[in-house]
VMD Tcl script that draws the C-alpha trace (Angstrom):
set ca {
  {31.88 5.80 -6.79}
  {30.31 5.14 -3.63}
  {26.70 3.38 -4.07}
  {24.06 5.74 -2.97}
  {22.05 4.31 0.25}
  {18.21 4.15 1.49}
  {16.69 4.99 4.74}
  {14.69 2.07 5.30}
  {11.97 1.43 8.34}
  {10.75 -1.86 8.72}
  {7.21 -2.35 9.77}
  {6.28 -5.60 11.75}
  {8.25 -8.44 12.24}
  {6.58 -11.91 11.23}
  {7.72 -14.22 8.20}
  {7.39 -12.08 5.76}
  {8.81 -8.94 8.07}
  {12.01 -10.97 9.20}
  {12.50 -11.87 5.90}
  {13.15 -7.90 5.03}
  {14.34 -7.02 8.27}
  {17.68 -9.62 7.67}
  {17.83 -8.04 3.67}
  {18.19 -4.94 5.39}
  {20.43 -5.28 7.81}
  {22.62 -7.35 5.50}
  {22.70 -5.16 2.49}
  {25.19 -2.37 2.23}
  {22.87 0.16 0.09}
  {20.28 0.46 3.30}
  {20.36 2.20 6.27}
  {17.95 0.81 8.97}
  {16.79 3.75 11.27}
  {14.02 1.73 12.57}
  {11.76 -1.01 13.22}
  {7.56 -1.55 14.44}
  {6.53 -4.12 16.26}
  {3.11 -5.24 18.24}
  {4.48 -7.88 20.12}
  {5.11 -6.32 23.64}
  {8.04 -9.09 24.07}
  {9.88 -7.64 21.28}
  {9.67 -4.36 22.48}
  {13.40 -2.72 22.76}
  {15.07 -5.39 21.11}
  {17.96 -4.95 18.81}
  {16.82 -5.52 15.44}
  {19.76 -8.04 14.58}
  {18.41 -9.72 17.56}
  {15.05 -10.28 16.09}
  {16.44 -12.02 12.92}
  {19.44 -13.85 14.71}
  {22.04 -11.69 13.40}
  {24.59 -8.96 15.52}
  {23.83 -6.15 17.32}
  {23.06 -3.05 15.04}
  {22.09 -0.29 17.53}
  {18.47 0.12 16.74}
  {15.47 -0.72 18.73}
  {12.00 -2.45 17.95}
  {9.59 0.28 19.02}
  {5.24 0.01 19.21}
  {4.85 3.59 19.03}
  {3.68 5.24 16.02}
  {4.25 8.79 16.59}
  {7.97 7.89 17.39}
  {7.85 6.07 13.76}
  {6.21 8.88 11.73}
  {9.14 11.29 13.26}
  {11.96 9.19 12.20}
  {13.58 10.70 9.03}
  {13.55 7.92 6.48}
  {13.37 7.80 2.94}
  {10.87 4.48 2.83}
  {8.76 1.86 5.21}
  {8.51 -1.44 4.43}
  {4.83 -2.27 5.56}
  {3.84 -5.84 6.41}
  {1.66 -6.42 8.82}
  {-0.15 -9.93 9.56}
  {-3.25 -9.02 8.35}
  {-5.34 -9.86 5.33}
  {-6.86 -6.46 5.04}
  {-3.76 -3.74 5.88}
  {-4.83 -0.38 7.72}
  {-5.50 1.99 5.16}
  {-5.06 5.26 7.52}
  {-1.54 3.52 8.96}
  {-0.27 3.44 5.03}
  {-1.74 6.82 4.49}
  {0.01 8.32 7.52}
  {3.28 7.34 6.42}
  {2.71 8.54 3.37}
  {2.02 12.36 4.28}
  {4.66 12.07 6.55}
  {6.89 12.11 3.35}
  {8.05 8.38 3.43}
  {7.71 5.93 0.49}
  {5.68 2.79 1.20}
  {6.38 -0.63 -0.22}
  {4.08 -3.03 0.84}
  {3.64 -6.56 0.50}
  {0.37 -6.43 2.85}
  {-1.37 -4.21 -0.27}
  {-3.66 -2.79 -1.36}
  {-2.45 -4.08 -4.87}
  {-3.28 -0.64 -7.02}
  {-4.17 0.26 -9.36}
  {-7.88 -1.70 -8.95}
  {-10.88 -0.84 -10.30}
  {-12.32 -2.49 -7.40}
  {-10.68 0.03 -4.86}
  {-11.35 3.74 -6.21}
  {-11.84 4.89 -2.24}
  {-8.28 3.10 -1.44}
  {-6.64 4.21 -4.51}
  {-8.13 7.99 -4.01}
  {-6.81 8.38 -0.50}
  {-3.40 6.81 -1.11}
  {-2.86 9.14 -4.10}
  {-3.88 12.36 -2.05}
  {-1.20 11.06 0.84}
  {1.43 10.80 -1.93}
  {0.73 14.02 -3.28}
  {0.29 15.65 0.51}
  {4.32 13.47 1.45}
  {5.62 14.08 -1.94}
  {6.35 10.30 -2.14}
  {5.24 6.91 -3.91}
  {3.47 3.80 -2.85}
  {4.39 0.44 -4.34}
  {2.20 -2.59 -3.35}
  {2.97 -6.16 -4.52}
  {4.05 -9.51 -3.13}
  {5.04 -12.77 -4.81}
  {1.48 -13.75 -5.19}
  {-0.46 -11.36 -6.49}
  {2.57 -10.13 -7.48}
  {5.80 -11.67 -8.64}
  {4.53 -14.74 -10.05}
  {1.13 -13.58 -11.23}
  {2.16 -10.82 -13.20}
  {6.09 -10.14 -13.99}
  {6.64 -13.51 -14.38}
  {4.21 -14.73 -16.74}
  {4.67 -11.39 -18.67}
  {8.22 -11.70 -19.12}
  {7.94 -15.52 -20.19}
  {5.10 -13.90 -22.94}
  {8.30 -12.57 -25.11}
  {9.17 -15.93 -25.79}
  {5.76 -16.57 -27.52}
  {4.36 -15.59 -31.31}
  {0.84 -16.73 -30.05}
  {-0.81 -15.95 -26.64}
  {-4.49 -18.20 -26.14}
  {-4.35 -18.94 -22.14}
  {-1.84 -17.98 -19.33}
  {-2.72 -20.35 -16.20}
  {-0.56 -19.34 -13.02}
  {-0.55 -22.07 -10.44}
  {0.40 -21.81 -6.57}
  {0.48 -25.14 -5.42}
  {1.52 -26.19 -1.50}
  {1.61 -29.61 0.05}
  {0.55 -28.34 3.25}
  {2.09 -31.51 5.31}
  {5.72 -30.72 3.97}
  {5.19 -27.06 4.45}
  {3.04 -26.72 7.48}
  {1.33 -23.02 7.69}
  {-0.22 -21.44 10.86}
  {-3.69 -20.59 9.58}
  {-3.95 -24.30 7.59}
  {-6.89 -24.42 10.53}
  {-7.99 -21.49 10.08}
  {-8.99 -21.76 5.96}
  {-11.30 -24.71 6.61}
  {-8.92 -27.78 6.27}
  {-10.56 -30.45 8.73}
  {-13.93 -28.81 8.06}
  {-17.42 -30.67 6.82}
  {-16.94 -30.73 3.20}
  {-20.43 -29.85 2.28}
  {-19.97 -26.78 5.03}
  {-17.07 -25.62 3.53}
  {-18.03 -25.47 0.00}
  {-21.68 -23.56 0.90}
  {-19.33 -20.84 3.25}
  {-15.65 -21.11 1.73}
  {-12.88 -19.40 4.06}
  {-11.93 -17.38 1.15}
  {-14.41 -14.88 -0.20}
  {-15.24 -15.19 -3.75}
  {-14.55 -11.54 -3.36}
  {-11.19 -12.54 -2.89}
  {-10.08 -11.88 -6.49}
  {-10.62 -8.50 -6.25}
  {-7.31 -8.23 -4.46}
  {-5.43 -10.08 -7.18}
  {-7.59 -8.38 -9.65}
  {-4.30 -5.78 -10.44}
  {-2.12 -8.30 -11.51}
  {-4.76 -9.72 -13.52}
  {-5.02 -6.59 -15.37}
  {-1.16 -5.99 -15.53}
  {-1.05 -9.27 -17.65}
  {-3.76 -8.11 -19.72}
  {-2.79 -4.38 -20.27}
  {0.75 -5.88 -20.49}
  {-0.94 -8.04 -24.01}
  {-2.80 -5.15 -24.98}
  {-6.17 -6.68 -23.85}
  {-8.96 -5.20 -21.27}
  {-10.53 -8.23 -19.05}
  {-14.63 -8.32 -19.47}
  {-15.31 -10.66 -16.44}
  {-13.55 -12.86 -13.70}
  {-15.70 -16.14 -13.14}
  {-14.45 -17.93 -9.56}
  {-14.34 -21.73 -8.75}
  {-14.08 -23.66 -5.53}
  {-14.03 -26.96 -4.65}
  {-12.63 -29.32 -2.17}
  {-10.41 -32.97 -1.91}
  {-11.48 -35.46 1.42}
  {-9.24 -36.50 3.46}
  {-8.69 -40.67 2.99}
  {-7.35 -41.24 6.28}
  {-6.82 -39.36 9.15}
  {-3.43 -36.64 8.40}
  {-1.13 -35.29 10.75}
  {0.25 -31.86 10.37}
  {2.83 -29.36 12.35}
  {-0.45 -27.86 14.01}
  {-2.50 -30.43 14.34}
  {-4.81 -33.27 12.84}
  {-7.35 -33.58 10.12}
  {-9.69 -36.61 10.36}
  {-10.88 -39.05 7.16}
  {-13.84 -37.61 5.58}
  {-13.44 -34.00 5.75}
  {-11.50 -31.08 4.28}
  {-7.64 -32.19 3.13}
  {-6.94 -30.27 -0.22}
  {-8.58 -27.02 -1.61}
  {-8.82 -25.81 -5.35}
  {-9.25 -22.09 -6.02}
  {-9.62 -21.05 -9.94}
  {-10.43 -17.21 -10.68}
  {-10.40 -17.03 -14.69}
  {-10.31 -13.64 -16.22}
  {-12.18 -13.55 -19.77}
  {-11.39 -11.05 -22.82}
  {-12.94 -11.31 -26.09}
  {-15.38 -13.91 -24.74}
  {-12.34 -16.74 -24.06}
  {-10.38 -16.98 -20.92}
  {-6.88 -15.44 -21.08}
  {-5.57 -15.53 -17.45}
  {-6.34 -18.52 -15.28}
  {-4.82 -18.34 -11.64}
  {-5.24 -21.74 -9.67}
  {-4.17 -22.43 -6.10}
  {-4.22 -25.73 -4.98}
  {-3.46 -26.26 -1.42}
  {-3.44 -30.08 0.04}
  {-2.59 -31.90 2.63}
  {-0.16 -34.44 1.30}
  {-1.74 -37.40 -1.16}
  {-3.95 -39.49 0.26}
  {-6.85 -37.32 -1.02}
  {-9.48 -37.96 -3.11}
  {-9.25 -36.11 -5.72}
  {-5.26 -35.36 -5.99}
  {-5.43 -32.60 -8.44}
  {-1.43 -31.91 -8.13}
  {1.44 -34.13 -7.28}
  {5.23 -33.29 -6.80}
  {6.98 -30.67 -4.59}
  {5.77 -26.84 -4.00}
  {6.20 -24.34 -6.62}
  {4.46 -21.81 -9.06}
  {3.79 -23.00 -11.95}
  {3.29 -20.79 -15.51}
  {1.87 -22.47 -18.33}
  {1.02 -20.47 -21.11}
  {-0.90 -22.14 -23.97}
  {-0.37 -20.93 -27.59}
  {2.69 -21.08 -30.32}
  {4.87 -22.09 -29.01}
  {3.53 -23.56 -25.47}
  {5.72 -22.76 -22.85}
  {5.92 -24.17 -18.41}
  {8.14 -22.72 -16.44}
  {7.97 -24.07 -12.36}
  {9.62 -21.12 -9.69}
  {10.72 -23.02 -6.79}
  {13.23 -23.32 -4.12}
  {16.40 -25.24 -4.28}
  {16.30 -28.96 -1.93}
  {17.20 -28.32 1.33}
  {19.31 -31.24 2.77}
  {16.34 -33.44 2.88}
  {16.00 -33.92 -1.13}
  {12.97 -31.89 -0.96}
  {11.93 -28.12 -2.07}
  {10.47 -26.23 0.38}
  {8.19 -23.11 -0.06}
  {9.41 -20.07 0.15}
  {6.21 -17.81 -0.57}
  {6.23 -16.29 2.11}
  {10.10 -14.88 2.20}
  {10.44 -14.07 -1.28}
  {6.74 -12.11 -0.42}
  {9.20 -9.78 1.56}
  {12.36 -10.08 -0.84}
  {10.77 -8.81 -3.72}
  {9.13 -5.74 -1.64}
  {12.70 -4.85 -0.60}
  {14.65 -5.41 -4.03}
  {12.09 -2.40 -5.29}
  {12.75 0.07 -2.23}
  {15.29 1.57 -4.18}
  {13.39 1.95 -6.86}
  {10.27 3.01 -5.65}
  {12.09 5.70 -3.61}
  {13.79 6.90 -7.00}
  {10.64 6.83 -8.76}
  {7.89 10.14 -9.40}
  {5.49 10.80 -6.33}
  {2.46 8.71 -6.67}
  {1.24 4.89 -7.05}
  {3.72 3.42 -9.01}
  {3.15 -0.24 -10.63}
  {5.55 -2.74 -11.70}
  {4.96 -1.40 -15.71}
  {6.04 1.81 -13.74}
  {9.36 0.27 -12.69}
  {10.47 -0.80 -15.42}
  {13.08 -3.63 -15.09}
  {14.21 -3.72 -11.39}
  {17.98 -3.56 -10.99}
  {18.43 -4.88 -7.28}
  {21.44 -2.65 -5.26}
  {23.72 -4.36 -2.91}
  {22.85 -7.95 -3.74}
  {26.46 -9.38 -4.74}
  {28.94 -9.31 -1.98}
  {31.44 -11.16 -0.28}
}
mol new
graphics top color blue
foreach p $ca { graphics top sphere $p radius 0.5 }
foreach p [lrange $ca 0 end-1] q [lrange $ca 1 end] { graphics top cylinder $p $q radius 0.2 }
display resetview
């Protein structure tokens, strides 16, 4: 019996865009009618094009209307942006497409009632769903450490780590988040809002609805590493002295105690004072209780010996391993409890 398929848009075109753009175009069980882009230079290019791969017959376009009209059963919405356009995600929705997106907003979220409000009356107005998630919050800050939790008798503490040698994994905005800054300047006006949290906040609570627990309070933590000598990286140079390595803790407390600890330590190689992590990039879940349990997601080595991060990609690859799903699934915001157990179409092939 012939596997049923999925109209599938894909919205912008960066890392974690290419990244769903080549799923698509590569897996048998979607149909790729179309693709956004803001680049003017990528403008009426083949979509294989744009990922490397064989013609397919469809062409980037930068017009929305033309989007919106296209008859499709979902959009996969990543744009570059920390904050995504609310009013974009809401006009796909009432134009009766499903939404995955990686870019957020992460719902449910106490902390967004106006975002969650208007997303549920453009599901109800399209008759569709909207899915957001991501690897991180996402993947690795909620399924993950919930799925290791059946292997415990005892929860006390689940600590989620993202940590990233910056140097072996060079990132665009490395610049941009304070790294080369005055470390006195940086910890009084951090590049990352406390606020940030808020955004991860629904994973948070996924773990802790997940236990059967309601979080009280989330209590945030910054601090910086110096730089021991001046450090090269892909985009430029950090001098001795100043910002190399950043430590973000948000700890969410129930019951008085902390139950979900997420840590993300970012540094520029070792020669920092302090090193708070050593060893290649990964996520790292450790849950404390009976019986403690660590369990490290990373990528395989490349050719090199060494494990690169892939946070970005799998940000996109597990967006489009739920399209299917979320397109299947009852009109409204739908959560990963929602989904049940994901069963991927059209990975295996030959």
């Amino acid at each position: 019996m012939a596997e049923k398929t999925y109209r599938v848009i894909q919205w912008a075109t960066g890392t974690v865009g290419s990244a769903a753009l080549r799923y698509f175009i590569e897996n048998p069980v979607i149909d790729l009618v179309g693709v956004y882009v803001t680049n003017p230079e990528k403008v009426g290019k083949d979509a294989g094009e744009l990922v490397a791969l064989a013609d397919t017959g469809i062409r980037a376009t930068s017009d929305i209307d033309a989007i919106l009209a296209m008859d499709a059963d979902c959009v996969l919405f990543s744009p570059s942006m920390m904050t995504p356009p609310l009013e974009q995600v809401c006009q796909l929705l009432a134009s009766g497409k499903n939404v995955v997106s990686p870019a957020g907003p992460f719902l449910p979220n106490k902390w967004l009632p106006e975002e969650t409000a208007r997303i549920e009356a453009a599901c109800r107005e399209g008759q569709v769903s909207f899915h957001g998630c991501g690897i991180h919050p996402g993947f690795a800050g909620d399924i993950l450490p919930l799925t290791l939790a059946r292997l415990m008798s005892r929860v006390d503490c689940i600590e989620v780590s993202e940590i990233i040698d910056k140097v072996r994994n060079p990132m665009i905005y490395t610049e941009i988040m304070g790294f080369g800054a005055d470390p006195e300047e940086l910890l009084a006006n951090p590049r990352r809002s406390p606020e940030t949290y808020k955004h991860f906040y629904s994973s948070m609570a996924m773990i802790a609805e997940g236990l059967g627990k309601e979080i009280d309070n989330v209590t945030v933590k910054f601090e910086v590493a110096r730089a021991l000598k001046d450090i090269r990286h892909l985009y430029g140079e950090v001098k001795a002295g100043t910002v190399g390595g950043q430590h973000y803790e948000w700890t969410a407390w129930c019951d008085g105690a902390p139950l979900i600890v997420y840590h993300f330590y970012w540094q520029l190689g070792e020669d920092l004072d302090p090193v708070w992590e050593q060893g290649e990039a990964k996520y790292r879940v450790r849950i404390k209780g009976e019986p403690p349990l660590e369990c490290h997601l990373m990528a395989m080595e490349d050719e090199d010996g060494r494990h690169p991060f892939l946070g970005l990609p799998w940000t996109g690859l597990v967006a489009c391993t739920a399209v299917a799903a979320v397109c299947d699934a009852a009109p409204g915001i739908v959560t990963h409890l929602d989904l049940g157990v994901v069963q991927p179409k059209g990975l295996v092939r030959r």
